[in-house]
MDTraj code that builds the backbone (N, CA, C; nanometers):
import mdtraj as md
import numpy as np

residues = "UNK UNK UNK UNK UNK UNK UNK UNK UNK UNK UNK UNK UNK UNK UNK UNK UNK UNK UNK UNK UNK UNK UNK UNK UNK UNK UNK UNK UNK UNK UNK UNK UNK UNK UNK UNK UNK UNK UNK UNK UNK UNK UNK UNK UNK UNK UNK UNK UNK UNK UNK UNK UNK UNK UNK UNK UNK UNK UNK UNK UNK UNK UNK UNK UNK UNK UNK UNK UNK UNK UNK UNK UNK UNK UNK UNK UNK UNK UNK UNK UNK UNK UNK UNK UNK UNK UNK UNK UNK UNK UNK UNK UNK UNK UNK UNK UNK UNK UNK UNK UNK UNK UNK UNK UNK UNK UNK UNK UNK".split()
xyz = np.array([
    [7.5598, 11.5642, 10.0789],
    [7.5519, 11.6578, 9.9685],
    [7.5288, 11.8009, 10.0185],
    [7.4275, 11.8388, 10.1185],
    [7.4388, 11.9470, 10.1341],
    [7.5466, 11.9546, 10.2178],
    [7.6288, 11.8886, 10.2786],
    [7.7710, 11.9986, 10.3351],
    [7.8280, 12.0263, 10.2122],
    [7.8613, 11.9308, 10.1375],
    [7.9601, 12.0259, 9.9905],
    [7.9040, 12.1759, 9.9598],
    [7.7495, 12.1800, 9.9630],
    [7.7058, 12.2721, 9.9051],
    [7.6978, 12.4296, 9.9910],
    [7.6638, 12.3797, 10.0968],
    [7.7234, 12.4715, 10.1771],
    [7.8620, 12.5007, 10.2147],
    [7.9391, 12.4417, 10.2092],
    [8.0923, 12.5447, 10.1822],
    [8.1511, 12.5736, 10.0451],
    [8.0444, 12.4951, 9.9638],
    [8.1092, 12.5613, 9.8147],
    [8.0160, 12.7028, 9.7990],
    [7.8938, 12.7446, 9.8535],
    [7.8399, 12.8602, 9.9140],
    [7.9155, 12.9545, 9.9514],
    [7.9695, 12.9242, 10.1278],
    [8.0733, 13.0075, 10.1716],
    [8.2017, 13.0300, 10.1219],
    [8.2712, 12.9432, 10.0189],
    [8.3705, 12.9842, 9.8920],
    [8.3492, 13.0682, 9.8237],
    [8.2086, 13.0565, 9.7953],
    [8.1776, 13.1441, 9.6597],
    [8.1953, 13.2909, 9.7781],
    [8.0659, 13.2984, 9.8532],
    [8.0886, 13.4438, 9.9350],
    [8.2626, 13.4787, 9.9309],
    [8.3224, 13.3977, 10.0254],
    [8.4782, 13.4435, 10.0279],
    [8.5427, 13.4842, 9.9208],
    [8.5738, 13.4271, 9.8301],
    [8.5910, 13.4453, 9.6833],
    [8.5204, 13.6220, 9.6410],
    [8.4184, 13.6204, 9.6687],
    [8.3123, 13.7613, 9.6183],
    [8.4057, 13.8705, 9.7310],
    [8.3962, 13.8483, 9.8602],
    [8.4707, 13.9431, 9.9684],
    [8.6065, 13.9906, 9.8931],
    [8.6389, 13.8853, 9.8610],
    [8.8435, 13.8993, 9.8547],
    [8.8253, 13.9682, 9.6762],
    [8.7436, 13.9643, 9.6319],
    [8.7325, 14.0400, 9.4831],
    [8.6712, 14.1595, 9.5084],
    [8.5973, 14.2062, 9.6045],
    [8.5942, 14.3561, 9.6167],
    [8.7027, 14.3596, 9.6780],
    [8.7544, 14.3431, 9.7828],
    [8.8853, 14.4026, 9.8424],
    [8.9605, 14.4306, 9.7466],
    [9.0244, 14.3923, 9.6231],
    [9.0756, 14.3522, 9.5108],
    [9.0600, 14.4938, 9.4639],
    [8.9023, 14.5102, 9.4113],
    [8.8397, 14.6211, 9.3591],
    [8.8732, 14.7384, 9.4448],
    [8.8657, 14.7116, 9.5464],
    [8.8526, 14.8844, 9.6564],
    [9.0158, 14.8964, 9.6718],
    [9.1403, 14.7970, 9.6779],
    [9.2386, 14.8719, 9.6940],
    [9.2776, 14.9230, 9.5950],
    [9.2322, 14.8692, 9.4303],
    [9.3043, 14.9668, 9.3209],
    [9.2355, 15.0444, 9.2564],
    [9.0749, 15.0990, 9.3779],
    [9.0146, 15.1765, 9.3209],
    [9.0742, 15.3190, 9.3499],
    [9.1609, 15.3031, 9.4211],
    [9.2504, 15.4364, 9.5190],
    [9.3706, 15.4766, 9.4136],
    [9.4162, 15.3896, 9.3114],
    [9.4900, 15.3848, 9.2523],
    [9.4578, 15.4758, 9.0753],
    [9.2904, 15.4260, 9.0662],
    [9.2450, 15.4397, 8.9399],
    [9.2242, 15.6050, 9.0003],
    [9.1600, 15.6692, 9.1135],
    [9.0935, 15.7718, 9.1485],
    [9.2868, 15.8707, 9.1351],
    [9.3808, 15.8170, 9.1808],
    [9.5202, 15.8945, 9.1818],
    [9.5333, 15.9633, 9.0266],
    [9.4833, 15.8256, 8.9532],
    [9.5452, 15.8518, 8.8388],
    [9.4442, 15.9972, 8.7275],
    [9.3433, 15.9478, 8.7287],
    [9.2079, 15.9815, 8.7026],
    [9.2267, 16.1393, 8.7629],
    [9.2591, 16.1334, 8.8679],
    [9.2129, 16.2928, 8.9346],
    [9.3098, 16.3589, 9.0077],
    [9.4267, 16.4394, 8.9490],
    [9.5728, 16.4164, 9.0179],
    [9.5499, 16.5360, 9.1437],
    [9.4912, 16.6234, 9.1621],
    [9.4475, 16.7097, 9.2449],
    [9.3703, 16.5788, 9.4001],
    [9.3454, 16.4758, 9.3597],
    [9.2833, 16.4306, 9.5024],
    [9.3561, 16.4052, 9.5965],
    [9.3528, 16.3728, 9.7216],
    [9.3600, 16.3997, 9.8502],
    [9.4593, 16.2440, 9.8799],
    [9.5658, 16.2678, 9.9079],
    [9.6312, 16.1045, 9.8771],
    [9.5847, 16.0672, 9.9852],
    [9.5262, 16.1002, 10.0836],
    [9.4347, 15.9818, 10.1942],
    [9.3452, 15.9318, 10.1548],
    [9.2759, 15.9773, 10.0531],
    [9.1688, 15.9175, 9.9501],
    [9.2361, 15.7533, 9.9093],
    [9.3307, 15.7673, 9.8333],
    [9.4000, 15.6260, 9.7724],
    [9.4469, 15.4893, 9.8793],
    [9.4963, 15.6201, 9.9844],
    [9.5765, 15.5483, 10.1038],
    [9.4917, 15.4467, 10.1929],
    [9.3591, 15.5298, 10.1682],
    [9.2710, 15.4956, 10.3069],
    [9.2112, 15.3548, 10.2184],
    [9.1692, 15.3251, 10.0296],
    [9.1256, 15.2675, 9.9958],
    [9.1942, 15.1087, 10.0016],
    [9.3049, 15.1495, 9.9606],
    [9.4112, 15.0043, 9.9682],
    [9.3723, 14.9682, 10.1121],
    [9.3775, 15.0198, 10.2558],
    [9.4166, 14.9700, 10.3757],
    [9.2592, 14.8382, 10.3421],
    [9.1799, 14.9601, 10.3149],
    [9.0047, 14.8551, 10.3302],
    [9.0253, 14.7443, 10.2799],
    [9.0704, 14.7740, 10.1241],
    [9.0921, 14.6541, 10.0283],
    [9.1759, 14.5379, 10.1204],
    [9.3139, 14.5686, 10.1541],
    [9.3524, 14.4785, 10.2338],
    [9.2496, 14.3993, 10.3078],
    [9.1928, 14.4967, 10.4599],
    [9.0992, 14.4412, 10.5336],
    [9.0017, 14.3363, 10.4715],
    [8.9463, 14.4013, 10.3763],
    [8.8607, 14.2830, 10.3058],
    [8.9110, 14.1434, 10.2138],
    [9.0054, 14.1711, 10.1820],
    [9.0450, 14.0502, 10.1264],
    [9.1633, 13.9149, 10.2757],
    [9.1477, 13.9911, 10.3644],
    [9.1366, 13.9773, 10.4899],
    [9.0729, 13.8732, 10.5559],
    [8.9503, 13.9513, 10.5784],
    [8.8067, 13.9252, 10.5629],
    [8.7545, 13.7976, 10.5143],
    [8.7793, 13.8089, 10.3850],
    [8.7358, 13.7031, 10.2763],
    [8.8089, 13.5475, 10.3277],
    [8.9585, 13.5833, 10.3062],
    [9.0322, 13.4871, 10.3552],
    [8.9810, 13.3687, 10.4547],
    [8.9762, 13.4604, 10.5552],
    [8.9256, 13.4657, 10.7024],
    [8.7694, 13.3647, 10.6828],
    [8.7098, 13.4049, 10.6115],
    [8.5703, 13.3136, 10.5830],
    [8.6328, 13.2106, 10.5110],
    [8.6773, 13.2007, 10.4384],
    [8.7578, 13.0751, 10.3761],
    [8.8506, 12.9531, 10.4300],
    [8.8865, 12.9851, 10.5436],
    [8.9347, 12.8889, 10.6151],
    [8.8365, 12.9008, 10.7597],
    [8.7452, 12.9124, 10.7948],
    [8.6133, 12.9210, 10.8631],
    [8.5039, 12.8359, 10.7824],
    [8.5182, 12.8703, 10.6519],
    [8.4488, 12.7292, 10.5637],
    [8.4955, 12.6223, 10.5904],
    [8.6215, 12.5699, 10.5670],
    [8.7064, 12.5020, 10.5799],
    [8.6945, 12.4079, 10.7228],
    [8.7164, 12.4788, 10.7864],
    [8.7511, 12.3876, 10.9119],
    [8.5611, 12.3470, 10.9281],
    [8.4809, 12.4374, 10.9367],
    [8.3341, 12.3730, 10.9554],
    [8.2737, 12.2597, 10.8129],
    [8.3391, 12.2980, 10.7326],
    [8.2906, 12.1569, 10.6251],
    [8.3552, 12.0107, 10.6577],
    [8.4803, 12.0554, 10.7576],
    [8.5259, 11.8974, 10.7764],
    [8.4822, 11.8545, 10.9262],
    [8.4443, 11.9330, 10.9933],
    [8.3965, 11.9166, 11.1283],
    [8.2362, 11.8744, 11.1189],
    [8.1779, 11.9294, 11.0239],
    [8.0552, 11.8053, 10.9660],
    [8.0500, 11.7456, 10.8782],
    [8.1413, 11.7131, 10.8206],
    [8.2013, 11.5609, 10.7900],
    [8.2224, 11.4594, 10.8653],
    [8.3097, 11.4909, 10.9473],
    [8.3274, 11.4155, 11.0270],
    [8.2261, 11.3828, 11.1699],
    [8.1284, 11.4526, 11.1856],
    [8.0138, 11.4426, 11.2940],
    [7.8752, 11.4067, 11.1788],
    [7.8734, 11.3686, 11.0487],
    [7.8011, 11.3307, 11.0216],
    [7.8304, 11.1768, 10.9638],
    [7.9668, 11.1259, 10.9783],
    [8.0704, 10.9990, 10.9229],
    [8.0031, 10.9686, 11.0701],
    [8.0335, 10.9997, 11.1398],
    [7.9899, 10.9152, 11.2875],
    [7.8809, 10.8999, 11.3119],
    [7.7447, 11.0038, 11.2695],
    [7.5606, 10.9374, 11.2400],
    [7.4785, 11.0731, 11.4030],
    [7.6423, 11.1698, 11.4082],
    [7.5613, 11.2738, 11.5274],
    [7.5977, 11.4067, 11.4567],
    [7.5317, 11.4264, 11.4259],
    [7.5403, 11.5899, 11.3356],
    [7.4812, 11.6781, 11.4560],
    [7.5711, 11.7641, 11.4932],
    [7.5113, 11.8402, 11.5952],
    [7.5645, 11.9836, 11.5278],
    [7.4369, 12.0724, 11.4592],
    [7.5017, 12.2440, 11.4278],
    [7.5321, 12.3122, 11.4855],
    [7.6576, 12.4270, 11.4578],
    [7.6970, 12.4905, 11.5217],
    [7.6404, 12.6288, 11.4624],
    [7.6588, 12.7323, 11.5366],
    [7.5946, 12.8689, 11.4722],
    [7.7088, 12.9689, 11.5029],
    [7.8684, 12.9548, 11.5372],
    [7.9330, 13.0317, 11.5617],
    [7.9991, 13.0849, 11.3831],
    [7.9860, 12.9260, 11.2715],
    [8.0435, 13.0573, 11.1671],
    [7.9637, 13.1424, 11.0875],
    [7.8374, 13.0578, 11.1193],
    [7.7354, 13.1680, 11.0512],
    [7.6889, 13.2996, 11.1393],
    [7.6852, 13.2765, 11.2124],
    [7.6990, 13.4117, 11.3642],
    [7.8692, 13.5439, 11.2592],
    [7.9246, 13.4865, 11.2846],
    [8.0485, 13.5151, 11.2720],
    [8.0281, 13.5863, 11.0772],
    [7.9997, 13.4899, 11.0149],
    [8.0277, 13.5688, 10.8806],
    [7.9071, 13.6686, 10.8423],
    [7.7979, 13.6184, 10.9236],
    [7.6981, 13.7623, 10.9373],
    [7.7691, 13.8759, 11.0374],
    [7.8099, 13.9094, 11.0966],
    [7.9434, 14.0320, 11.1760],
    [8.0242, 14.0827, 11.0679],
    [8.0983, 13.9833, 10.9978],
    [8.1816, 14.0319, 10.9184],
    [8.0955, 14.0679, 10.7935],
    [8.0251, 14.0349, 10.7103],
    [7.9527, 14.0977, 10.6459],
    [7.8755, 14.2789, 10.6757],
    [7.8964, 14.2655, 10.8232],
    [7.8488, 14.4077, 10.8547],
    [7.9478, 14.5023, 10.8667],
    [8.0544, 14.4044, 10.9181],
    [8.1910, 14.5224, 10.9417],
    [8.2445, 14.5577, 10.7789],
    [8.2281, 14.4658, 10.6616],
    [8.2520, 14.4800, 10.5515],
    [8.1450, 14.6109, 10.4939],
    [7.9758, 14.5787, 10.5304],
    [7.9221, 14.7250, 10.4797],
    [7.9555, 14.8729, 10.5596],
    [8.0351, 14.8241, 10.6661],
    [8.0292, 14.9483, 10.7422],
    [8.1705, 15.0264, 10.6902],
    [8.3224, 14.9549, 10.6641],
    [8.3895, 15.0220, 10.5800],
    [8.3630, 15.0487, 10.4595],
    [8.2631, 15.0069, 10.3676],
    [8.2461, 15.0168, 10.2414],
    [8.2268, 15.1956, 10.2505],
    [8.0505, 15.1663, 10.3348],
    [7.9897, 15.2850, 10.3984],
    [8.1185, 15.4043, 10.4263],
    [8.1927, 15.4050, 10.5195],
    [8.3265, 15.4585, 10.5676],
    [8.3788, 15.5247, 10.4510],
    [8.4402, 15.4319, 10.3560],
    [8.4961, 15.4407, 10.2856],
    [8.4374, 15.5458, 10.1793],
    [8.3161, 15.5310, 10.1307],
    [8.2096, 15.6048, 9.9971],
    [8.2348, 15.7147, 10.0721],
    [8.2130, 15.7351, 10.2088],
    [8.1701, 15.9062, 10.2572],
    [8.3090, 15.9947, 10.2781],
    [8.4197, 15.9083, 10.2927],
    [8.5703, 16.0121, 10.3053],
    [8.6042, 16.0407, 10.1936],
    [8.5440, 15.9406, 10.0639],
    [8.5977, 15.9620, 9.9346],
    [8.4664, 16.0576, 9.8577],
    [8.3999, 16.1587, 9.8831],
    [8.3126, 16.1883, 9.8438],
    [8.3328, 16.3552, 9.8137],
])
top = md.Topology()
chain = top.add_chain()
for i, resn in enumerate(residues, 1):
    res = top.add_residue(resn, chain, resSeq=i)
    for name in ("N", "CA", "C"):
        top.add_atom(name, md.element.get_by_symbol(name[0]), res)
traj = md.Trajectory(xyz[None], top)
């Protein structure tokens, strides 16, 4: 039970990543429309992030994936041995995600 729950966890996160990305590339779009004087690297630069993050998200989503069946299957056999490379890993990307956010708020400012 807790493996389901822990990658229906890291779904939910992925899912949340790939819906701001969502948000930040057509926030470049709403700011074009909204403010026709802005800086089209403003819009340009927002989509690339958005991409990156829904990227990102992806990227944790099949990283859920392969570690929910890899302890499945090491706990079907009675040796559960943890690994700490995707939680290592989606704490990084969680930082590289605040650090373009960060990036992102201060070019658009």
């Amino acid at each position: 039970m807790a493996n389901e729950r822990t990658y229906l966890s890291w779904v939910r996160t992925g899912i949340t990543v790939i819906a701001l990305g969502f948000v930040v590339a057509k926030f470049g779009i709403i700011i074009k429309e909204l403010v026709p004087g802005a800086p089209s690297t403003s819009y340009h630069l927002s989509s690339e992030i958005g991409i990156v993050l829904v990227i990102i998200g992806g990227g944790m989503q099949l990283l859920a994936l392969r570690s929910f069946f890899r302890n499945k299957k090491s706990i079907e056999r009675g040796i559960f041995i943890p690994s700490a490379f995707p939680e290592a890993l989606a704490g990084i990307l969680s930082v590289v995600i605040a650090i373009l956010v960060v990036v992102y708020m201060v070019l658009t400012l």
